[in-house]
PAKETOR-502423 format. One record per residue (C-alpha): residue number from 1; x, y, z. Coordinates in Angstrom, 3 decimals. Each point is the difference from the previous one (the first is absolute). Layout:
! residues N
<num:NUM, x:X, y:Y, z:Z>
...
This chain:
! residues 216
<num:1, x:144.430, y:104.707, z:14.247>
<num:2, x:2.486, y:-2.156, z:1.953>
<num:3, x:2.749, y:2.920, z:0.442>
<num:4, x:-3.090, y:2.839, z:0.601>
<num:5, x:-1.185, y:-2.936, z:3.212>
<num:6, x:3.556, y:-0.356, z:0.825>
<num:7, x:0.620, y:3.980, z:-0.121>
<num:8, x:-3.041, y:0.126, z:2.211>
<num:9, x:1.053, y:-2.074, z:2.701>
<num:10, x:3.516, y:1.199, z:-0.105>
<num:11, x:-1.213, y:3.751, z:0.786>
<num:12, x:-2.553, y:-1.102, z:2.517>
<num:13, x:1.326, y:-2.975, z:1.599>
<num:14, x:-0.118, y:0.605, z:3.586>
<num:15, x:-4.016, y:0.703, z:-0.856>
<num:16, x:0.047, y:-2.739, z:-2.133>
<num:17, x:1.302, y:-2.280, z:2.994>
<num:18, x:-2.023, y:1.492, z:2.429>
<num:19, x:-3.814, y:-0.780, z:-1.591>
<num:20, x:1.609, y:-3.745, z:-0.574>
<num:21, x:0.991, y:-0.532, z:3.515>
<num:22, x:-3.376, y:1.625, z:1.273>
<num:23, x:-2.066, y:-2.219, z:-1.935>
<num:24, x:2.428, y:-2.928, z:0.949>
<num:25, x:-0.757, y:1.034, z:3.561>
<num:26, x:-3.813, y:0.052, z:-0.654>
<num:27, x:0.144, y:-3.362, z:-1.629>
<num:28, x:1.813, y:-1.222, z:3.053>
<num:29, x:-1.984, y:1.783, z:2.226>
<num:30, x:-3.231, y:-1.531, z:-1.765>
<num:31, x:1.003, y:-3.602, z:-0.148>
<num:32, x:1.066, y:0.256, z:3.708>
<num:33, x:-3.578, y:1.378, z:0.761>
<num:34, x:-1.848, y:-2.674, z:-2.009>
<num:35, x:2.133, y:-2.683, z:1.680>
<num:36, x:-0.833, y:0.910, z:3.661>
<num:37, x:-3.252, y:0.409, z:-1.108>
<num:38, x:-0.105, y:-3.782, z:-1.127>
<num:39, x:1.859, y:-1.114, z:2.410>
<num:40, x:-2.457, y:1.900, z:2.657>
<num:41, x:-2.867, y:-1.492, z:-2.065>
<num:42, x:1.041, y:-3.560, z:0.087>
<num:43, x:0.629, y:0.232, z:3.474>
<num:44, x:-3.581, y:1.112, z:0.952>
<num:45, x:-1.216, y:-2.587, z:-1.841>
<num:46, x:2.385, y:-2.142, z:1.514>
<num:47, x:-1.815, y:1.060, z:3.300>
<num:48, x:-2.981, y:-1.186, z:-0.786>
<num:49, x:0.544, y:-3.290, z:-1.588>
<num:50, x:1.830, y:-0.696, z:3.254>
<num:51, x:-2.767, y:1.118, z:2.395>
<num:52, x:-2.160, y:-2.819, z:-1.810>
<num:53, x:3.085, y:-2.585, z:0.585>
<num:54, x:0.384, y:0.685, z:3.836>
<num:55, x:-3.755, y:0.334, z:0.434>
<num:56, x:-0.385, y:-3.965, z:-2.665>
<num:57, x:2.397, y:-1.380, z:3.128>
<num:58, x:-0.969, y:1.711, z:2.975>
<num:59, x:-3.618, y:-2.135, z:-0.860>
<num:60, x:1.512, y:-2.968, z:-0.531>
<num:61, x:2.443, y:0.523, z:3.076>
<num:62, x:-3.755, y:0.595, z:1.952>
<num:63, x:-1.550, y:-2.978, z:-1.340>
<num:64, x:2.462, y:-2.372, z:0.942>
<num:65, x:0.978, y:1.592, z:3.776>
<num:66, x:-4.504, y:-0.592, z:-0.063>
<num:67, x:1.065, y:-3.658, z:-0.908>
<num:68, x:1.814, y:-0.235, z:2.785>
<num:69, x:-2.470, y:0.888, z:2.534>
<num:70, x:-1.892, y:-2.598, z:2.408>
<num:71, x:-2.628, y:-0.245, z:2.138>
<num:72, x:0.242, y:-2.629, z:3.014>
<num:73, x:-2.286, y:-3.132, z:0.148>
<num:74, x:-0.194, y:-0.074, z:3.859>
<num:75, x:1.853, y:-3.152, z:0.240>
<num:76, x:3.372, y:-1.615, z:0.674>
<num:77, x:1.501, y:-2.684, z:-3.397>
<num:78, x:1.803, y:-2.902, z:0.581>
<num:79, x:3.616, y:2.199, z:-0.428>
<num:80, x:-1.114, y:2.135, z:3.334>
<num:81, x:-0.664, y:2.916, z:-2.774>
<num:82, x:-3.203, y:2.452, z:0.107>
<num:83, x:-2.045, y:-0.861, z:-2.569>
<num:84, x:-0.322, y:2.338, z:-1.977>
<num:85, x:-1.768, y:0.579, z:-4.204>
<num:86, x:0.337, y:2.586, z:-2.166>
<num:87, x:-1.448, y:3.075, z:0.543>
<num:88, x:-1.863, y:-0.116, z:-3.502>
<num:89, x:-1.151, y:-3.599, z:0.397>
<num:90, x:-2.304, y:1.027, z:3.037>
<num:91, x:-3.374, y:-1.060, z:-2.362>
<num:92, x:-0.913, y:-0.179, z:-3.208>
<num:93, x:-1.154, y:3.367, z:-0.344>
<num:94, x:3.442, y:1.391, z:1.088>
<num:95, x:2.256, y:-2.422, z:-2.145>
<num:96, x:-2.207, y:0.883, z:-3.388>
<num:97, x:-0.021, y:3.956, z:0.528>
<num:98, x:4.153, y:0.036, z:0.641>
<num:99, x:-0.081, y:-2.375, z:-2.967>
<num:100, x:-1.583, y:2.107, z:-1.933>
<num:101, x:2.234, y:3.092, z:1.097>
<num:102, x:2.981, y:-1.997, z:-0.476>
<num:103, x:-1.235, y:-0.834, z:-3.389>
<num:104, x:-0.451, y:3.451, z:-1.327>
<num:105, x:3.337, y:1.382, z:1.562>
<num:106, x:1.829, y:-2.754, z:-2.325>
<num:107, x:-2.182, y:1.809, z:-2.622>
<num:108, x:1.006, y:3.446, z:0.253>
<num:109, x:3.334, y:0.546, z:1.723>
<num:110, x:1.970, y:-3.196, z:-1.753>
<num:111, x:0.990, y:2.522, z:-3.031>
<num:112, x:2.205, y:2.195, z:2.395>
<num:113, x:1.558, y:-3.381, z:1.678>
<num:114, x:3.792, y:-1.247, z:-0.215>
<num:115, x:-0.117, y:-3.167, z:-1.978>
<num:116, x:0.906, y:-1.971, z:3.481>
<num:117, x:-2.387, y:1.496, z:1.531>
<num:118, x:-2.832, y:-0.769, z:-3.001>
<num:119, x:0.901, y:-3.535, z:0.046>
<num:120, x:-0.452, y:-0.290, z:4.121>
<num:121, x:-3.324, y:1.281, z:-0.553>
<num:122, x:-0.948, y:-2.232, z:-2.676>
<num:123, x:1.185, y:-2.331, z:2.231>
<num:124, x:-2.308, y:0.945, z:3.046>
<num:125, x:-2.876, y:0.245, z:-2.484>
<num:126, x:0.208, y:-3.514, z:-1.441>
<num:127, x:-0.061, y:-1.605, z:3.688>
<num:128, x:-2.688, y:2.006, z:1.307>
<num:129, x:-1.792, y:-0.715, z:-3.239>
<num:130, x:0.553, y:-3.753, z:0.703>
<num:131, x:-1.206, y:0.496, z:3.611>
<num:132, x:-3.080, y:1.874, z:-1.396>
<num:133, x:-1.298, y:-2.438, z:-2.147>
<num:134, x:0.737, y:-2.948, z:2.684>
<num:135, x:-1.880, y:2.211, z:2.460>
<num:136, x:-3.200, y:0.048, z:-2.363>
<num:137, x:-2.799, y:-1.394, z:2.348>
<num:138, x:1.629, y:-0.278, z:2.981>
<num:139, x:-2.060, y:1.472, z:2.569>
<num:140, x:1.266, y:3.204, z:1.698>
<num:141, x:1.045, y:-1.885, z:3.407>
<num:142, x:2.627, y:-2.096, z:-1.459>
<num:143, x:1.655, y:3.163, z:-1.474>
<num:144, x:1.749, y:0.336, z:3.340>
<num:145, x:1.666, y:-3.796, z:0.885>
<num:146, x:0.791, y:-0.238, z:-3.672>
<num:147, x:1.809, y:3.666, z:0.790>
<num:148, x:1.305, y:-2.074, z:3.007>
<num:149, x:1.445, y:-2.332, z:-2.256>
<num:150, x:1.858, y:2.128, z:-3.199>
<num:151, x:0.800, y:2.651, z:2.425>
<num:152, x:3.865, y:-0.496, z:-1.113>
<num:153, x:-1.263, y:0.542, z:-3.207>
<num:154, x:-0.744, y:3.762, z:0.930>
<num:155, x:2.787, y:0.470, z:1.764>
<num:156, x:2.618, y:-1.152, z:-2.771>
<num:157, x:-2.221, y:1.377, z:-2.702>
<num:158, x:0.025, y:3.264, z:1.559>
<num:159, x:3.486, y:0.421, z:1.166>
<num:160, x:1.276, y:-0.817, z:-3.679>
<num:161, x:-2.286, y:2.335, z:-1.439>
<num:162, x:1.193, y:2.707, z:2.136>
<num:163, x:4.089, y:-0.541, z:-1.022>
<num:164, x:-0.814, y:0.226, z:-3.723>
<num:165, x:-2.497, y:3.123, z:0.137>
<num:166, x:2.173, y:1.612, z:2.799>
<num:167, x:3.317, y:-0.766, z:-2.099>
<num:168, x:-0.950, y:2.763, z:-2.163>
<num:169, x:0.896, y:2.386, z:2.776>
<num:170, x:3.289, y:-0.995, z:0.224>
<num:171, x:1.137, y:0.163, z:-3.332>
<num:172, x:-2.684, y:0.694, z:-3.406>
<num:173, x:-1.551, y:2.894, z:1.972>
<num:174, x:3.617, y:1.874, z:-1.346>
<num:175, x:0.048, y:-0.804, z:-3.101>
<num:176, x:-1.681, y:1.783, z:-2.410>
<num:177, x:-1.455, y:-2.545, z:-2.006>
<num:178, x:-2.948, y:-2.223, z:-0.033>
<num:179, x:-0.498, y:-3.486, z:0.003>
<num:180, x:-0.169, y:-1.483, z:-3.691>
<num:181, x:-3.532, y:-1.148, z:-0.501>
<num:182, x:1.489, y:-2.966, z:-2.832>
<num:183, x:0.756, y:-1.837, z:3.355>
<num:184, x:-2.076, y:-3.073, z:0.997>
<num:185, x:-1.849, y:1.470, z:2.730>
<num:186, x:-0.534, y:-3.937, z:1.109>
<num:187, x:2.633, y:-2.281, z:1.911>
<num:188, x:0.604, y:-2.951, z:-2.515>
<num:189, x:-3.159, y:-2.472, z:0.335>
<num:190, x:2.237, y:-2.902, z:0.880>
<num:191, x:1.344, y:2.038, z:3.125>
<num:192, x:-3.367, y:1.374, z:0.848>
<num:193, x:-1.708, y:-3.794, z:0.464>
<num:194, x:3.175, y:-0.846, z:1.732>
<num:195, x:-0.051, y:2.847, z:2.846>
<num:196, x:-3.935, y:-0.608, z:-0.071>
<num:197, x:0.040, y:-3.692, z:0.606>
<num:198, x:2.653, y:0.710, z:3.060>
<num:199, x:-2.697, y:2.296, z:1.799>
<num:200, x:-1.587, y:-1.525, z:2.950>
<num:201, x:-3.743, y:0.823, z:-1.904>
<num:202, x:0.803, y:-2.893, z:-2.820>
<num:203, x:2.355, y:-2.322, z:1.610>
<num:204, x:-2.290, y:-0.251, z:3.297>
<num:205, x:-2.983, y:0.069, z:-2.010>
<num:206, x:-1.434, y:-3.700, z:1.682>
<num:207, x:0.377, y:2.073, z:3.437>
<num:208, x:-1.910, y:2.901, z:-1.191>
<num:209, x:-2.106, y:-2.268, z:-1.266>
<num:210, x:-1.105, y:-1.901, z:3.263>
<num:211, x:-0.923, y:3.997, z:0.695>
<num:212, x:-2.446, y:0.500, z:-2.638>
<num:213, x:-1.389, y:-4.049, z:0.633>
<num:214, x:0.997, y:-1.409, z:3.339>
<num:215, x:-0.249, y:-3.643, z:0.471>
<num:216, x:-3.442, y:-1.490, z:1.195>
């Protein structure tokens, strides 16, 4: 059997050689195909896991530059400033529906997030939680002097809110990975009652609260 398939090959070997390198060329012509084709695949996919990434920070990027709006009091403080609240602090009313809006972005878009940026949020959400609840029963017209007040608060919020979210411009958006989700979306709790005791809302709380009771 050996010397007829050796016989064989001898008298037909350039045929022989011929169907071997053609279905060597298909078999390299196949795996080539189904590689492109995964390649191609994970790159569409890619596309759209990265559309919900830029479109997670482009809210949060809105959000805060809203935080940083304000709306002038009509009046002149001690520095020579404008006075001036935040935008959302104007009443009640418009405080709880951006709360409420706020609330629900850190709901759906925080998946897509860069861990700094996740954090940051967190971050914003635990102070304007701690405002909220200090706010309960205070009628709508002290919303704006207590704005007055924790205006800084806004500001600083905001700005570092916008550097983490807007950091994943400048470098994650190229990378084509996603954050890992094992992460502890939360600064450590030590550090978050630190930074939260150092805004103006809780260490100037006995000024806010000649606001909410003035003096007789």
């Amino acid at each position: 059997m050996e010397e007829f398939i050796k016989e064989f090959i001898d008298n037909n070997a350039s045929a022989v050689f011929g169907l071997l390198g053609a279905l060597g060329g298909g078999l390299v012509s196949f795996l080539a195909s189904w590689l492109l084709k995964k390649r191609d695949y994970n790159l569409r996919l890619w596309d759209k896991l990265l559309e919900r990434r830029i479109k997670a920070h482009e809210s949060v990027i809105a959000v805060a530059l809203e935080m940083r709006v304000m709306v002038t009091l009509g009046a002149i403080e001690e520095s020579g400033e404008v006075a001036r609240a935040p935008h959302v602090l104007r009443s009640k009313e418009d405080f709880e529906q951006w709360f409420t809006r706020f609330t629900q972005l850190t709901m759906d878009g925080t998946t897509w997030l860069t861990t700094e940026a996740k954090r940051e949020l967190n971050f914003v959400q635990d102070y304007l939680v701690t405002l909220h609840q200090n706010l309960t029963g205070i009628p709508s017209e002290k919303y704006q002097p207590i704005g007055q007040v924790i205006r800084q608060d806004f500001i600083d919020l905001s700005s570092d809110l916008e550097k983490k979210s807007f950091a994943f411009f400048g470098k994650e958006i190229r990378q084509l990975k996603l954050s890992n989700l094992e992460e502890w979306h939360k600064y450590k709790r030590s550090e978050t009652e630190t930074r939260l005791k150092k805004t103006v809302l809780l260490s100037q709380w006995e000024r806010i609260g000649k606001i909410i009771a003035p003096e007789k």
